[in-house]
Backbone as JSON, one array per atom type, in Angstrom:
{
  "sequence": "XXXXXXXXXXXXXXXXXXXXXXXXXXXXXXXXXXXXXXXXXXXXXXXXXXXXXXXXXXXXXXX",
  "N": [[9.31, 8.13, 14.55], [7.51, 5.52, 15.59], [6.62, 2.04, 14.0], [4.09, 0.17, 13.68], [4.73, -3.5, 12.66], [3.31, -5.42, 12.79], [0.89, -7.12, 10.7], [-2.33, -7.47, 10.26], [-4.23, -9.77, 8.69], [-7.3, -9.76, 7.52], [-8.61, -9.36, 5.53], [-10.04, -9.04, 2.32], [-8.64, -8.53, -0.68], [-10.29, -7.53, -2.92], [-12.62, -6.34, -0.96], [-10.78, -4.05, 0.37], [-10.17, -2.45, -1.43], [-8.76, -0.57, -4.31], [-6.23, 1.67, -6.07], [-7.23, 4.2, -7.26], [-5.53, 6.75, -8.22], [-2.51, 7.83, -8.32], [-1.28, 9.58, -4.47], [0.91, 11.11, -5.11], [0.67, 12.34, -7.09], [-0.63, 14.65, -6.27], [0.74, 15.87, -4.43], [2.83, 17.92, -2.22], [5.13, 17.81, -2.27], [6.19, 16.43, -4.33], [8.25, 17.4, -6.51], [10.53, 16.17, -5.19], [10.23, 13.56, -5.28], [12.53, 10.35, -6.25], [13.28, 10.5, -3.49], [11.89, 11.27, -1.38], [9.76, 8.98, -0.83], [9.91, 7.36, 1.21], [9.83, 8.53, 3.83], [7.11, 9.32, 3.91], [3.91, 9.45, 5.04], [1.46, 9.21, 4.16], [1.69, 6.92, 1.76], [2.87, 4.87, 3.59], [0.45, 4.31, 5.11], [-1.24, 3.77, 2.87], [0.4, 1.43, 1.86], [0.31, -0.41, 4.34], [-2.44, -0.81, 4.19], [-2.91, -2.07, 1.77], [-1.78, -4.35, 2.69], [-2.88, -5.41, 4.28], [-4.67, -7.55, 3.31], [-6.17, -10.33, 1.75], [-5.14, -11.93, -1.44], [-7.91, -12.07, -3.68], [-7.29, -13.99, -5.68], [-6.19, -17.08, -8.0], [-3.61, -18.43, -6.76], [-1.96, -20.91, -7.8], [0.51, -22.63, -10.42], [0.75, -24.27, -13.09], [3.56, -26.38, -13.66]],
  "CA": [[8.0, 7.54, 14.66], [7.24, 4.12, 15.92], [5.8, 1.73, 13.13], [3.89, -1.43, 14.37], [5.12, -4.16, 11.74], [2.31, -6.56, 12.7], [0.08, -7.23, 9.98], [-3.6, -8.12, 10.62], [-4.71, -10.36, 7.53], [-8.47, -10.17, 7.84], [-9.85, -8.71, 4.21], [-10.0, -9.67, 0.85], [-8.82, -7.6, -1.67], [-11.63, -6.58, -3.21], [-12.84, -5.34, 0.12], [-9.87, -3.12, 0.3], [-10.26, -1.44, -3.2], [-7.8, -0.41, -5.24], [-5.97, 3.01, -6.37], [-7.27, 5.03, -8.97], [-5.15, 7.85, -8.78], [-1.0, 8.02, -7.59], [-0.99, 10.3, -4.05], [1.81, 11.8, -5.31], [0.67, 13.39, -8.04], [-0.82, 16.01, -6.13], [1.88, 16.03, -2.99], [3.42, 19.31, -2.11], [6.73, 17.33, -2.28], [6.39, 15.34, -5.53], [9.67, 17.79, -6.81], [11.6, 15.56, -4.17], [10.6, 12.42, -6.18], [11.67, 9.24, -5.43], [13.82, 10.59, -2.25], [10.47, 11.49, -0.19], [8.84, 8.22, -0.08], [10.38, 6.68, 2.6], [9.22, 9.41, 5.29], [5.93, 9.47, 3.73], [2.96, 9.06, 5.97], [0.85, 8.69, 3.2], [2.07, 5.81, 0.98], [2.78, 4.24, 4.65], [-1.12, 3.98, 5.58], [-1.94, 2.5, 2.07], [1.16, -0.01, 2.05], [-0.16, -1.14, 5.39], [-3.72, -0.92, 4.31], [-2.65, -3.27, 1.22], [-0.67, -5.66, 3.3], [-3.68, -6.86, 5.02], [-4.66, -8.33, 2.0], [-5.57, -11.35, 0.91], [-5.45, -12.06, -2.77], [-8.64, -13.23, -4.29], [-7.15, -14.68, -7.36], [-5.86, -18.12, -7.6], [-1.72, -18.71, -6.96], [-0.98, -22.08, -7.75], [1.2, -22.63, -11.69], [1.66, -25.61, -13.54], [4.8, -26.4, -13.7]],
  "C": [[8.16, 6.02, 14.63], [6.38, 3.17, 15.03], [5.38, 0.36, 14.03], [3.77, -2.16, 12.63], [4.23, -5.15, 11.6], [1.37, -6.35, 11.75], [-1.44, -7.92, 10.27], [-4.53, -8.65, 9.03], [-6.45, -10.78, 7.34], [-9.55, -9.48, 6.42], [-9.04, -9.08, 3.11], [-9.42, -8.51, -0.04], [-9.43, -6.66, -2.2], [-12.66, -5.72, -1.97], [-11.99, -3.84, 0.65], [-10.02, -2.01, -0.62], [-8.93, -1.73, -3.83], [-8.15, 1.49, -5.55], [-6.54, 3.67, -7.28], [-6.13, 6.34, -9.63], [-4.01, 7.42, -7.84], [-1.18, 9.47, -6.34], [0.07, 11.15, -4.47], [2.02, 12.56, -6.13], [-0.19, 14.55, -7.44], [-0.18, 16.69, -4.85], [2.38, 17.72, -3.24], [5.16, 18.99, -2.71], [6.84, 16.23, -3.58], [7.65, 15.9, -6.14], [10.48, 16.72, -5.84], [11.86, 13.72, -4.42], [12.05, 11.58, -6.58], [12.1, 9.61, -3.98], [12.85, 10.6, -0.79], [9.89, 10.5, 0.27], [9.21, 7.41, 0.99], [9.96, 7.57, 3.81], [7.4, 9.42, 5.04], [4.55, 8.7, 4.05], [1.91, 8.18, 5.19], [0.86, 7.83, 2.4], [2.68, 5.25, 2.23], [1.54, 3.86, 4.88], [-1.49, 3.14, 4.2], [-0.66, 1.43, 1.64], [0.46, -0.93, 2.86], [-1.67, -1.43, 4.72], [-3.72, -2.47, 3.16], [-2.39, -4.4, 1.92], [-1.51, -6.54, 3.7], [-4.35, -7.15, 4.51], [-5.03, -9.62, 1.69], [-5.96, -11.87, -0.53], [-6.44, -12.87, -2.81], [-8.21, -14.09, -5.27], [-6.19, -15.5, -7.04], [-4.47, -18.21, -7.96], [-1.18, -19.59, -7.15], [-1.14, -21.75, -9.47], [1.11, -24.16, -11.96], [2.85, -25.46, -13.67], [5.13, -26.89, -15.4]]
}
């Protein structure tokens, strides 16, 4: 399967959501733990869905 790597950066975070619950705790294949997630369709769509992301919360440190 062909992944497109391009990222489209057009939502906020908080527009996105957030997880409440680990897919993998109710997977057919969670016995196969961690070896599975690399083929896995599912934690593929919400990586990507994260990615296009952009943090509300502020990133600059004092030094």
């Amino acid at each position: 399967m062909l992944m497109n790597n391009s990222i489209k950066r057009d939502l906020f975070d908080f527009e996105i959501g957030y997880l409440v619950k680990s897919p993998c705790l109710n997977c057919e294949d969670k016995n196969d733990l961690p070896k599975c997630h690399a083929q896995c369709v599912v934690l593929d769509k919400i990586q990507t869905t994260l990615a296009r992301g952009i943090s509300s919360q502020a990133t600059s440190y004092e030094n």
